[in-house]
N, C-alpha and C positions, 0 to 999 in steps of 0.2 A: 573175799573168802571164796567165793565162785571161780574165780581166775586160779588161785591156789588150785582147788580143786579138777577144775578140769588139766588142767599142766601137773597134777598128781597122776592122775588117772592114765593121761595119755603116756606120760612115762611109763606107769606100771604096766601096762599093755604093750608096750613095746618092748619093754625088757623081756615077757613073757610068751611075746611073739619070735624075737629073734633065736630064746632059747630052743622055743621050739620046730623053729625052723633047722636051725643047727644039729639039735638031736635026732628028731623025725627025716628031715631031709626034703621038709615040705609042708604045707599046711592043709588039712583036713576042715571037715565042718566043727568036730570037737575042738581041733584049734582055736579057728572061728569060735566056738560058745564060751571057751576057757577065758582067754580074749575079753570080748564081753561081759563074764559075769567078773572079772578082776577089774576094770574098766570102772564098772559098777560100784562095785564095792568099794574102791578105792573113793570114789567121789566119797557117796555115803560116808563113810569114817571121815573124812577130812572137813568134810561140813558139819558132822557131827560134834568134832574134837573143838573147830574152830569158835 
């Protein structure tokens, strides 16, 4: 369930990073935190659901 999780997470982070690289044309600290707190959350939900 942790494995799940974390290969959840780092996917959703990456998805959310490249978008905003693409859009912005670069990464910021907000990037950085957006990143992190979807990172986050995503674990959470996934451990939770499992």
């Amino acid at each position: 369930r942790a494995g799940l999780a974390v290969v959840a997470a780092a996917g959703a982070a990456e998805l959310l990073l490249r978008r905003c690289v693409r859009r912005f044309g670069g990464v910021t600290g907000d990037v950085f935190g957006g990143v992190a707190e979807t990172a986050a959350t995503t674990a959470l939900v996934v451990m939770s659901l499992g």
